[in-house]
C-alpha positions as CSV (number, residue, x, y, z in Angstrom):
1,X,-27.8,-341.0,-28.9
2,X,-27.6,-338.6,-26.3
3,X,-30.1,-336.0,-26.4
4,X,-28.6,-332.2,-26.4
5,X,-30.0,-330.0,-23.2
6,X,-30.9,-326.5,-24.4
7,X,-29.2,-323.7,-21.9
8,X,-31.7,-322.0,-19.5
9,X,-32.2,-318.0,-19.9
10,X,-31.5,-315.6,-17.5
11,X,-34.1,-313.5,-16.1
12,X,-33.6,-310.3,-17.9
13,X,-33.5,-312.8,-20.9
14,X,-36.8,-314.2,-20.6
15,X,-37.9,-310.4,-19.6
16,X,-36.2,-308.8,-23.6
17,X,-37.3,-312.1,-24.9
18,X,-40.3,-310.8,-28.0
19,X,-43.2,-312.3,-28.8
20,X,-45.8,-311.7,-31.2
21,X,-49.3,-311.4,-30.9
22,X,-51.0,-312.1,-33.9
23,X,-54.9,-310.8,-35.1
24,X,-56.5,-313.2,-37.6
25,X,-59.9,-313.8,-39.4
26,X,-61.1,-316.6,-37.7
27,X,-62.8,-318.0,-41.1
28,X,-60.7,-317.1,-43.8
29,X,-56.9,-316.9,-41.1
30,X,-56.3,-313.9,-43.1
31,X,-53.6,-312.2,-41.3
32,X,-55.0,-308.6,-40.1
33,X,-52.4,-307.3,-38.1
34,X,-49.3,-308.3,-35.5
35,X,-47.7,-306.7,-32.6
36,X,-44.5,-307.9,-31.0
37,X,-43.9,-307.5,-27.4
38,X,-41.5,-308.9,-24.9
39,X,-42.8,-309.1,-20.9
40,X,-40.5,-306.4,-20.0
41,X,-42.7,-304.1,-22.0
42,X,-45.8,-305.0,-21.0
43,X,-44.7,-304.5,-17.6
44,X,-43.3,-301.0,-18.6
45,X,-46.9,-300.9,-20.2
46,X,-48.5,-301.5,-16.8
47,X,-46.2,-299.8,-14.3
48,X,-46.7,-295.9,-16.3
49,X,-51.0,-296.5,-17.0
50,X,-51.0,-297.6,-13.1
51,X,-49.0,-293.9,-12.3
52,X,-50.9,-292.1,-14.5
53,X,-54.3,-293.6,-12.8
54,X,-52.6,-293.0,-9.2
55,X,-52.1,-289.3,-10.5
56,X,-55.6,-288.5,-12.2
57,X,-57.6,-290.2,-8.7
58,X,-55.5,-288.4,-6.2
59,X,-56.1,-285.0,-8.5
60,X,-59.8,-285.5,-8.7
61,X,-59.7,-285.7,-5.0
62,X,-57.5,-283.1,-3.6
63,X,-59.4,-279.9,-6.2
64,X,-62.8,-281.5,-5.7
65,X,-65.5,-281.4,-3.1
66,X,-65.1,-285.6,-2.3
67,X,-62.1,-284.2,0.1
68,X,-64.2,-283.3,2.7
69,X,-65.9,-286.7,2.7
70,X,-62.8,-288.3,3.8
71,X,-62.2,-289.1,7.4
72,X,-60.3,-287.0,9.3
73,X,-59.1,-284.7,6.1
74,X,-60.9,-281.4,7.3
75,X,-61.1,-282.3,11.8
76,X,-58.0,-279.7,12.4
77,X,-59.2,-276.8,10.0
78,X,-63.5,-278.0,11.1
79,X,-61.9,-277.7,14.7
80,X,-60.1,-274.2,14.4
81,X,-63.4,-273.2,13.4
82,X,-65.7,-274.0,15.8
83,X,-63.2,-272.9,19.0
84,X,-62.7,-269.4,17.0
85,X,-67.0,-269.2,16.8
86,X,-67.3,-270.6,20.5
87,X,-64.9,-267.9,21.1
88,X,-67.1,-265.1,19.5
89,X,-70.6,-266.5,20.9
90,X,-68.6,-265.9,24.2
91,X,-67.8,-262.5,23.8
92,X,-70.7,-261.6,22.3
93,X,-72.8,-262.8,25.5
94,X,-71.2,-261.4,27.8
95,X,-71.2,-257.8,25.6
96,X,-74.6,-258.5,25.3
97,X,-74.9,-259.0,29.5
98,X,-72.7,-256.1,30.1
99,X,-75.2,-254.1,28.4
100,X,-78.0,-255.4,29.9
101,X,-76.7,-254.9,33.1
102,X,-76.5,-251.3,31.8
103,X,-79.5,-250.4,30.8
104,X,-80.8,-251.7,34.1
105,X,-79.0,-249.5,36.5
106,X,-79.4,-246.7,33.8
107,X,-83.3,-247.5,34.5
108,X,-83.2,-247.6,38.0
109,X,-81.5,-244.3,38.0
110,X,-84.3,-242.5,35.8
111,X,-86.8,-244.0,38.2
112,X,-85.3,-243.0,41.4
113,X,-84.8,-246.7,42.4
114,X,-80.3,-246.6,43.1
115,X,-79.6,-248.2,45.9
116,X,-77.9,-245.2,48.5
117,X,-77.6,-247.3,51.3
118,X,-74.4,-248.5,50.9
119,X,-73.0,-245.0,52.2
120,X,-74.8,-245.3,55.3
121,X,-73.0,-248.9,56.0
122,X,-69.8,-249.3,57.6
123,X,-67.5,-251.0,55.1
124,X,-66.1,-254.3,55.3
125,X,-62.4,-254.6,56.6
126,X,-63.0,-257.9,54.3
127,X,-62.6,-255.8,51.1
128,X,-59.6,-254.4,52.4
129,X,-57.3,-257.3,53.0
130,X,-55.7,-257.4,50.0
131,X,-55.0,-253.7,49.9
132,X,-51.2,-252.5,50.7
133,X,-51.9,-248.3,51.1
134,X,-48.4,-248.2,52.6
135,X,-46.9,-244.3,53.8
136,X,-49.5,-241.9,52.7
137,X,-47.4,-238.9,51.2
138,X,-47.9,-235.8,52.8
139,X,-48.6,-233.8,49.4
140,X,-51.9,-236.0,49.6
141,X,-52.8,-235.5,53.7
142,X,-52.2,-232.0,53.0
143,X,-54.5,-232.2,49.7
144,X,-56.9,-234.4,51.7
145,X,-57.1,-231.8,55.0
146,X,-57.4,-228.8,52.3
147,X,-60.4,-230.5,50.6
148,X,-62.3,-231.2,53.9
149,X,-62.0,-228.1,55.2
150,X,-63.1,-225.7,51.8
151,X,-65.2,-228.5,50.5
152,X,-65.0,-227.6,47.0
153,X,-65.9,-230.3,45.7
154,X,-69.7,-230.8,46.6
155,X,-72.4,-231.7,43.9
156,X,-74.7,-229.1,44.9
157,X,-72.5,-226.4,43.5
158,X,-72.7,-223.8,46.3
159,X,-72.8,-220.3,45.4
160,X,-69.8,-219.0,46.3
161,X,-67.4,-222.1,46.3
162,X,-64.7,-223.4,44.0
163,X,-66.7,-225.4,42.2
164,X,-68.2,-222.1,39.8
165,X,-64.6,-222.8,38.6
166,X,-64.0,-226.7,38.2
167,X,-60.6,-226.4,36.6
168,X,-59.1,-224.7,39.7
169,X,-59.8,-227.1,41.9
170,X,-56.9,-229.3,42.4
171,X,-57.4,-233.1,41.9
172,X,-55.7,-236.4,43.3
173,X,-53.6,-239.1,41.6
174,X,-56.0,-242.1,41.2
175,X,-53.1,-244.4,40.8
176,X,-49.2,-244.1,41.9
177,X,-47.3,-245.4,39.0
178,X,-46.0,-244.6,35.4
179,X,-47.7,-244.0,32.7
180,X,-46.8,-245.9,29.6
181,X,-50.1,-244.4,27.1
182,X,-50.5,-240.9,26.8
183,X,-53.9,-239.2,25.5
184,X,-54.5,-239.4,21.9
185,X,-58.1,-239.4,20.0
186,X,-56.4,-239.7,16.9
187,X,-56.3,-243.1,18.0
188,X,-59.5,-243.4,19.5
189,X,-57.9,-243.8,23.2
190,X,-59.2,-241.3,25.3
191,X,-57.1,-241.1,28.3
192,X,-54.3,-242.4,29.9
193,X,-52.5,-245.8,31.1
194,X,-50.9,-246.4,34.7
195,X,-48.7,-249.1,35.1
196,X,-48.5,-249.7,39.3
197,X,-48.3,-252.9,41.6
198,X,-50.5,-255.4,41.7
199,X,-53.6,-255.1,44.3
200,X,-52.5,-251.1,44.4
201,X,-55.8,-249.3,45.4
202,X,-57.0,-247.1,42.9
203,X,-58.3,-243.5,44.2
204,X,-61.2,-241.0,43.5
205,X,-59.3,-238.2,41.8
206,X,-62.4,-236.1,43.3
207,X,-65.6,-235.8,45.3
208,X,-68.5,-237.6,43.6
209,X,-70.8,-240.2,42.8
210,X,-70.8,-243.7,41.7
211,X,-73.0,-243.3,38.9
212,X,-72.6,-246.4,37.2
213,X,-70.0,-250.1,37.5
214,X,-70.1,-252.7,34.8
215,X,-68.0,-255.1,33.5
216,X,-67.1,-255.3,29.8
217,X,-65.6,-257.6,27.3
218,X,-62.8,-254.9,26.5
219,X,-62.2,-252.8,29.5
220,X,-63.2,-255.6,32.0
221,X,-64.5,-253.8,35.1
222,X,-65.2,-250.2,35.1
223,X,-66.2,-247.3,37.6
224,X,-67.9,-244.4,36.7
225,X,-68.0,-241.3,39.2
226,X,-70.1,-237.9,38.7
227,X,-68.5,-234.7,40.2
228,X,-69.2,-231.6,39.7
229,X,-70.1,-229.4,36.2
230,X,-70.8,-232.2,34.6
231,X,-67.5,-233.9,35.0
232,X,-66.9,-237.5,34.8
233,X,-64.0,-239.5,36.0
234,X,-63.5,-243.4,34.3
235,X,-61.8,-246.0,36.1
236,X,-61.0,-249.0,33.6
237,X,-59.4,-252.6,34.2
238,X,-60.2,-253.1,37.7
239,X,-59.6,-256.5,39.4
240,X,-62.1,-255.8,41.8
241,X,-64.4,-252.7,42.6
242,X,-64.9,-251.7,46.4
243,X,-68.4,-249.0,45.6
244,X,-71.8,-249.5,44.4
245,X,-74.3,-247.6,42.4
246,X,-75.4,-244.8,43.9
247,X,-72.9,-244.1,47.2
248,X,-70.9,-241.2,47.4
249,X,-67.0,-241.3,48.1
250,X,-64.2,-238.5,48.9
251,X,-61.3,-237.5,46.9
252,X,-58.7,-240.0,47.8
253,X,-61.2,-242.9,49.1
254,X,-60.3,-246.3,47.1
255,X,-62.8,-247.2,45.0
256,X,-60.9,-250.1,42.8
257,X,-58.1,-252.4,43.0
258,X,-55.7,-252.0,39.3
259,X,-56.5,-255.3,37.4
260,X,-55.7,-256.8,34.5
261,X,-59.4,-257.7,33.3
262,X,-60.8,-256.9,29.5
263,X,-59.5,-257.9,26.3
264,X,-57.1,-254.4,26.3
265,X,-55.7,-255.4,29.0
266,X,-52.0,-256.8,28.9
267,X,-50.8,-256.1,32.5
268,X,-51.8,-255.1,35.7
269,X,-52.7,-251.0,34.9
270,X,-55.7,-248.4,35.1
271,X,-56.9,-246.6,32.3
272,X,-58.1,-243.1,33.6
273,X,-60.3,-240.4,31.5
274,X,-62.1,-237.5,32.3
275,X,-65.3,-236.0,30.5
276,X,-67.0,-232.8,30.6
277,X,-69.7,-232.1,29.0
278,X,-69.5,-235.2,26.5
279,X,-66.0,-234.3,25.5
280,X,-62.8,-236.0,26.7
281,X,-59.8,-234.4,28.2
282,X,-56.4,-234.7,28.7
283,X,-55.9,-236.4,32.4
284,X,-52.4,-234.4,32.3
285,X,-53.3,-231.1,32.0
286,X,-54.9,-231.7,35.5
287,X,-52.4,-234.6,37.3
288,X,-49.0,-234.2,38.0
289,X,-47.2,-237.6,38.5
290,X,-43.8,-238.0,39.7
């Protein structure tokens, strides 16, 4: 007899193909309950409790603290932070410096101690190198020859001489350029911005003396001149200053070369005020630029 061969399933056969699982007593076989399943179920069955468990873990970790215990999850956001504080602690020192340096000279002033003999020296052609002063215009010799011979513009305040009247007195461009910031308290800027060349010298707009040159964080290095009547002339930006504390230049001497320095600063300009008595003015109700 020959003996019949039974016909092998396909796969998605044996995967639809049902079972049944069976719960019994094991004493008494009594038949408690029965489940059928085929394999393509239970894989079903698997495949969505595996996605759901995927789901749940990645959840708990991305709106929980365990994040930040992972390797390398927080490095670009932990490194951000720590160049913006290095950044800060930076600035902060050399704020901190610039005042220092400050209340120094402001000491040595009050106790007599500034250091005068720098007028008495012959200056450095060194410092001068980089300085282009080109063709003088003759509005300024004129200016410069007038100046010399009245002398108006002494601290002493002669009896007698212009400077009972510090307005009239006439006073020199500090930089040749454009201006591209006018005067405006309303937003706290309190003078004015000239855009010139680079290395351009900038100029003392009068007779006076260098009462005080620092550097700061926002208006890089600064010049600070005393004339007469309590009037104050502010150089800002500077690349590199030519004067020290305590010596005494002419209207028209270069006391600064324009920079680019502070965290103002986008570009090679001065910023120029003028003070009197502890109240700003506007620089161009006493300049006239071309």
């Amino acid at each position: 007899m020959t003996e019949q061969k039974t016909p092998k399933k396909g796969r998605w056969a044996r995967l639809r193909h049902r079972y049944r699982m069976v719960i019994m007593e094991d004493d008494t076989l009594e038949l408690r309950s029965s489940v059928k399943l085929s394999l393509f179920n239970v894989y079903l069955a698997l495949s969505v409790l595996l996605v759901v468990l995927t789901a749940l873990i990645v959840s708990l970790i991305y709106f929980s603290p365990i994040k930040n215990y992972l390797v390398g999850y927080d490095q670009v956001r932990m490194t951000r932070t720590v160049l913006a504080q290095e950044q800060a602690i930076d600035s902060l020192i050399r704020v901190s410096d610039a005042h220092d340096a400050w209340l120094d000279n402001l000491q040595r002033k009050l106790r007599g101690e500034a250091d005068t003999s720098f007028r008495a020296q012959p200056r450095s052609q060194r410092e001068y190198d980089r300085i282009d002063l080109g063709r003088v215009p003759p509005e300024d010799l004129a200016l410069r020859e007038e100046i010399s011979r009245a002398d108006v513009f002494s601290l002493q305040g002669e009896e007698g001489t212009a400077a009972e009247d510090w307005r009239s007195a006439p006073f020199m461009l500090p930089l040749d350029g454009l201006i591209t910031s006018t005067f405006d308290p309303s937003e706290e800027h309190y003078g004015i911005d000239i855009v010139a060349k680079e290395h351009s010298p900038v100029r003392a707009v009068r007779d006076g003396t260098v009462v005080d040159s620092y550097w700061d964080a926002e208006t890089g290095n600064v010049v600070v001149l005393q004339h007469g009547d309590n009037l104050l002339s502010l150089y800002k930006h500077n690349r590199t200053v030519l004067v020290k504390v305590g010596s005494f230049v002419r209207a028209g001497d270069a006391i600064a070369i324009v920079g680019n320095t502070g965290e103002l600063s986008s570009g090679p300009h001065l910023h120029f005020e003028l003070w009197h008595d502890r109240a700003p003015l506007d620089p161009e109700d006493f300049l006239t630029f071309n």
